[in-house]
C-alpha positions in Angstrom: 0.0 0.0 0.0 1.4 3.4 -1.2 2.1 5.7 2.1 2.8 9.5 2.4 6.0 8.5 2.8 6.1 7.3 -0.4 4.8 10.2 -2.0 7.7 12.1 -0.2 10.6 10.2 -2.0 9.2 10.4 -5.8 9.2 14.0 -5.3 11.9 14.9 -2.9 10.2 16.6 -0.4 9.7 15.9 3.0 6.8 14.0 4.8 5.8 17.4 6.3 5.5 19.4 2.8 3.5 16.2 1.2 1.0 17.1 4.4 0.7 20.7 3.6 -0.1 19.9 0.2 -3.0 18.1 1.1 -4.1 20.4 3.6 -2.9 23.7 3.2 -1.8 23.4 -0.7 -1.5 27.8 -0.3 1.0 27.4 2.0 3.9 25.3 -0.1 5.5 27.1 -2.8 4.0 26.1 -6.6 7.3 24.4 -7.9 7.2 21.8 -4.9 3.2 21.5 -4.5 3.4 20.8 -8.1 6.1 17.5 -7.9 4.3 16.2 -4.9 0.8 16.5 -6.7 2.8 14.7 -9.7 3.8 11.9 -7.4 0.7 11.5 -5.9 -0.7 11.1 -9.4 1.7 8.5 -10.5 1.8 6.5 -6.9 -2.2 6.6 -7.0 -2.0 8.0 -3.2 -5.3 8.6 -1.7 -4.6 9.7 1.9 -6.8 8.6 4.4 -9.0 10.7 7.1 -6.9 9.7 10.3 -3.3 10.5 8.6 -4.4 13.7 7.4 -5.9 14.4 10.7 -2.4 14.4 11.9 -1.8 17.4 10.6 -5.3 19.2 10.6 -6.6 17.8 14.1 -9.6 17.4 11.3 -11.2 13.8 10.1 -13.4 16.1 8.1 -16.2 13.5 8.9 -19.2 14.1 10.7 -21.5 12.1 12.7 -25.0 12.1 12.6 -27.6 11.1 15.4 -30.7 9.9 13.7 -34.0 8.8 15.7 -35.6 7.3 12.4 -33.8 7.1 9.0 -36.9 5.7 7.7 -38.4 9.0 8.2 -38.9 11.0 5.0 -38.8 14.0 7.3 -35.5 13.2 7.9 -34.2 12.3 4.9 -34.7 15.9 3.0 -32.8 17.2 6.9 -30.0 15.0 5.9 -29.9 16.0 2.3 -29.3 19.3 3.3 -26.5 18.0 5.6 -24.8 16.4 3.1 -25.0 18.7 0.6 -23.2 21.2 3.2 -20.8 19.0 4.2 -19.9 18.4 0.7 -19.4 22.3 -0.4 -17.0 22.1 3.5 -15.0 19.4 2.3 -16.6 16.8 4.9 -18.1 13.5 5.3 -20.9 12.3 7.4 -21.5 9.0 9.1 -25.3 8.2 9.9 -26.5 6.3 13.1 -30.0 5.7 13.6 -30.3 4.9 16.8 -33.8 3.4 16.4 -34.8 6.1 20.0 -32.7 3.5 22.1 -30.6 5.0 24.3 -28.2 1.5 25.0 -27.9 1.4 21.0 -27.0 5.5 20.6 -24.1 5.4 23.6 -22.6 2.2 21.3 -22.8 4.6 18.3 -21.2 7.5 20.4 -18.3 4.8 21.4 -18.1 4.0 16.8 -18.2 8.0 16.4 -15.4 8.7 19.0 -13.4 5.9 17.2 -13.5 7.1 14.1 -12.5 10.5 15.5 -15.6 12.5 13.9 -14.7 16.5 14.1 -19.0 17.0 15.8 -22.1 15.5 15.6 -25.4 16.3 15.1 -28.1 15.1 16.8 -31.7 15.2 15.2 -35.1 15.3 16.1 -35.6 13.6 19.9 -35.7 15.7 23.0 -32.1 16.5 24.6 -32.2 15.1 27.8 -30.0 15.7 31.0 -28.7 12.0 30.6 -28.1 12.9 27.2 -25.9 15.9 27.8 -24.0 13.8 30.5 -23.3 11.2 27.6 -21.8 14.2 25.3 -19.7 15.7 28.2 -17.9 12.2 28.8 -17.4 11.8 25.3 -16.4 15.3 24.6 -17.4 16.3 21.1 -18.8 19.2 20.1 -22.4 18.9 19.5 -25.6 20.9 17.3 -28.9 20.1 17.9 -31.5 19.7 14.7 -35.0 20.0 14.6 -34.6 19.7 18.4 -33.2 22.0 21.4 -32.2 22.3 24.6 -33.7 25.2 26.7 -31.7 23.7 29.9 -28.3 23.8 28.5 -26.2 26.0 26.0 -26.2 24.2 23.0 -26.5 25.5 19.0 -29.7 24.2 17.8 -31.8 24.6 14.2 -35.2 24.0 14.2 -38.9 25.8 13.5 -40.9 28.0 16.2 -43.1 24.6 16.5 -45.8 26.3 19.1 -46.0 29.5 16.5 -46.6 26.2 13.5 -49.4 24.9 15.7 -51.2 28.5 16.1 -51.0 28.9 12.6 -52.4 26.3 11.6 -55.1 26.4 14.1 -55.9 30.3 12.8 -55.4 28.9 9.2 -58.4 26.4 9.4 -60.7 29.2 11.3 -59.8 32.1 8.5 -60.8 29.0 6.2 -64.5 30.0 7.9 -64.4 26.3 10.1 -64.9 26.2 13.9 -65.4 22.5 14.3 -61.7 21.9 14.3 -60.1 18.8 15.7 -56.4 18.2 16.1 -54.5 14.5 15.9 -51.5 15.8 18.1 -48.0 13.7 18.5 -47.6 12.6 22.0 -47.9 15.3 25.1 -45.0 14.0 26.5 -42.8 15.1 23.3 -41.7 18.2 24.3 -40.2 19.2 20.7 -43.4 18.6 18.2 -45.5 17.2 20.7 -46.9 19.9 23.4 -46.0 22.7 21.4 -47.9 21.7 18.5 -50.5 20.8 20.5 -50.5 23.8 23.2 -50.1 26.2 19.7 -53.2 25.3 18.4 -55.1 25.1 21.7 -53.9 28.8 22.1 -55.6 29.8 18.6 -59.2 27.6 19.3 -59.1 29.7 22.4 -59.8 32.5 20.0 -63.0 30.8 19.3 -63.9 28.6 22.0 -63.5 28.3 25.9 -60.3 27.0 26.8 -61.5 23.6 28.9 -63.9 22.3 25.7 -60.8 22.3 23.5 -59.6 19.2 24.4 -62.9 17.6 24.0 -61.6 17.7 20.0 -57.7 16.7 20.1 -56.6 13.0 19.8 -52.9 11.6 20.2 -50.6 9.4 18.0 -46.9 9.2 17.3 -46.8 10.6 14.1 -47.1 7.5 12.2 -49.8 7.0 9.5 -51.3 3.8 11.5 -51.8 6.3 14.6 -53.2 9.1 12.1 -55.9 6.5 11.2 -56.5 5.1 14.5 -57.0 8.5 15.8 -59.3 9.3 13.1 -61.5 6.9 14.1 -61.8 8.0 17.9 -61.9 11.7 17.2 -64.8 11.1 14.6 -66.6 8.7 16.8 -67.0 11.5 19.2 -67.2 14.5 17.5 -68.7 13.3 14.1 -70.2 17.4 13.4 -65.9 18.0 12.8 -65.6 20.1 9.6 -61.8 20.8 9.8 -58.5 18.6 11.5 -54.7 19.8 12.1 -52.7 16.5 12.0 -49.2 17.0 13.2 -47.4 15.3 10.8 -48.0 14.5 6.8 -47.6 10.5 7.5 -50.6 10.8 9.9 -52.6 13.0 8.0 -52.5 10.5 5.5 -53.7 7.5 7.8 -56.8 10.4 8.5 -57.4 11.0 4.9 -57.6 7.0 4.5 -60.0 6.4 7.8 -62.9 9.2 6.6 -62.1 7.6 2.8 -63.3 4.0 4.3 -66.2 5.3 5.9 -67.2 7.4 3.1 -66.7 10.6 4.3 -65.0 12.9 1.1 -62.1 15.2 1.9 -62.0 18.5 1.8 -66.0 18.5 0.7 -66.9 17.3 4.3 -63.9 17.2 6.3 -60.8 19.6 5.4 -57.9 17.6 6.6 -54.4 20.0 7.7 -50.8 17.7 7.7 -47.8 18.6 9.1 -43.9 19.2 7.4 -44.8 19.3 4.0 -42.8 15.9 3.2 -42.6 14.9 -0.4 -45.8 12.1 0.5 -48.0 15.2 0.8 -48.0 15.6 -2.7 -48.0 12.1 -3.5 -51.7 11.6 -2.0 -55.6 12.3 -3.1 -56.2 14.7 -2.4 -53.2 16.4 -2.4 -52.1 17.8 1.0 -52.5 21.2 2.4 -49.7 21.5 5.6 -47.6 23.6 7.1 -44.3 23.0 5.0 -40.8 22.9 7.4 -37.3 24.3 5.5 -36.2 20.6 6.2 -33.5 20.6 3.8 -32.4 24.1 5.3 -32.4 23.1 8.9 -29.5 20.2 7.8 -27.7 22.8 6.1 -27.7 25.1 9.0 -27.0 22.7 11.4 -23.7 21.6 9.5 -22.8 25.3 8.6 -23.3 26.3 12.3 -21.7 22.8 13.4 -18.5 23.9 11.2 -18.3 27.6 12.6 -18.3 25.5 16.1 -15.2 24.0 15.1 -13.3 27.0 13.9 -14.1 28.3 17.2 -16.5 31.3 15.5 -18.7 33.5 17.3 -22.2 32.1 16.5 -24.6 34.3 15.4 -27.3 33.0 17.6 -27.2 30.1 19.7 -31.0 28.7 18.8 -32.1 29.5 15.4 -35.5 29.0 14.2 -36.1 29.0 10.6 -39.6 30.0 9.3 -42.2 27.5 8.6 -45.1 28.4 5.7 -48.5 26.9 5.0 -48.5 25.3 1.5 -51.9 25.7 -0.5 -52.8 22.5 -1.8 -56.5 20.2 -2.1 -57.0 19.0 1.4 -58.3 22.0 2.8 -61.9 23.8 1.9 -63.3 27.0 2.8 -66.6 27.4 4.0 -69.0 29.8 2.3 -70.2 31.4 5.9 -67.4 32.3 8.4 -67.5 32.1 11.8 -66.2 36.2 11.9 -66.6 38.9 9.5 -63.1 40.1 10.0 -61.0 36.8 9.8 
């Protein structure tokens, strides 16, 4: 196997030049870069991450902490991850860690191995245990589509409780005031309660405050639970005209329980999704939701990961990126609204 040492005898330089050449090619004068770029032509060197680490205190790879990789919400996050890392010169290594905890601290033990500059971590709450984990294994660390409110860590994500007041306002501007929600678990404290005490906040607008959860239903985000829920929230409240599910996936297992029973969407029940994933425009109808910057929050994430490691001044610690309601079939208005003025 050809070696950096080898590359240093073809050409005559030292070991230390052939380094600088691959790492800081501006700093080695253009007669000598261009013998040792000869020799690495000839000798068919391709340096590896750890050697040129040496030099850099860089692997230029980059691990990622991933709850789902089945979930296309996740995949257009790490799309814009990779494309990043590719315009920085970086790699990344993905772990889905499946939300086991015994299964992530292995993958933290593989990460800190393979000498990853950072990590991301994506999507679950960040837990004191979880911080504790990332101290021991000292690595710096960005949170995406997650934060941490307890501890000072760089995070990406939308204003989720803002999403879910939106979209509540949205459906009652649409003239509806029979508005259910299918909410992701209360206990989620990143798109669960905020999404779900969001939309509460805007059906206060319209209704008193302890009849609101009379219309809200619970699943975790997975079309099975959307349907499921569907069933219970119909069963009691079959007068619903409008529903905000908080994710696409589920709004889709919605769309597919009132389709069984014969109820038409939007002409009788306007359904809402959540994230805007590419499945929304996949369905019939076609899905009106509130659309996340996925691909952007991956990008930031790495950007603001990378300005970590070359000890920049962050901009902000927790950015949240805007979120937008995307027009498409799902969603009726009613001829009469409920107020003149909305």
């Amino acid at each position: 196997m050809t070696t950096i040492k080898d590359v240093a005898k073809l050409s005559g330089v030292s070991m230390s030049t052939v380094s600088r050449v691959m790492n800081a090619p501006e700093s080695v004068r253009a007669d000598k870069r261009e013998k040792v770029e000869k020799a690495i032509r000839e000798l068919r060197y391709y340096p590896n991450a750890l050697a040129r680490g040496l030099i850099s205190k860089r692997t230029e790879t980059l691990g990622v902490l991933i709850p789902d990789v089945s979930n296309p919400y996740v995949s257009e996050v790490i799309r814009g991850m990779e494309d990043a890392a590719h315009s920085l010169g970086s790699n990344l290594i993905l772990c889905n860690t499946d939300r086991n905890q015994e299964r992530m601290i292995n993958y933290l033990k593989v990460l800190k191995e393979k000498q990853v500059d950072g990590i991301i971590y994506t999507s679950e709450p960040f837990t004191a245990d979880f911080h504790k984990l990332f101290e021991e294994f000292n690595m710096p660390v960005v949170l995406a589509s997650t934060q941490s409110i307890e501890y000072e860590i760089p995070s990406v994500k939308i204003n989720d409780e803002k999403a879910g007041y939106d979209a509540g306002m949205y459906l009652i501007r649409k003239g509806h005031y029979k508005i259910g929600m299918i909410s992701g678990p209360i206990e989620d404290p990143i798109a669960g309660y905020t999404r779900y005490s969001g939309f509460k906040k805007a059906m206060s607008e319209i209704l008193p405050m302890e009849t609101i959860d009379a219309w809200i239903e619970f699943g975790s985000y997975r079309y099975e639970d959307g349907y499921e829920a569907m069933k219970r929230l119909y069963k009691k409240q079959p007068e619903v005209t409008a529903v905000f599910v908080a994710s696409d996936e589920m709004a889709l297992g919605a769309i597919s329980y009132l389709h069984q029973i014969g109820i038409s969407v939007p002409e009788e029940v306007s359904v809402l999704g959540f994230d805007n994933t590419k499945i929304a425009k996949m369905c019939i109808p076609k899905l009106t939701t509130i659309g996340q910057p996925m691909y952007d929050i991956g990008q930031k994430a790495v950007f603001k990961l990378e300005a970590l490691l070359n000890s920049e001044e962050l901009d902000e610690l927790r950015s949240y990126l805007d979120h937008t309601i995307v027009e498409r079939d799902s969603v009726k208005e009613l001829s009469r609204k409920l107020y003149s003025n909305w």
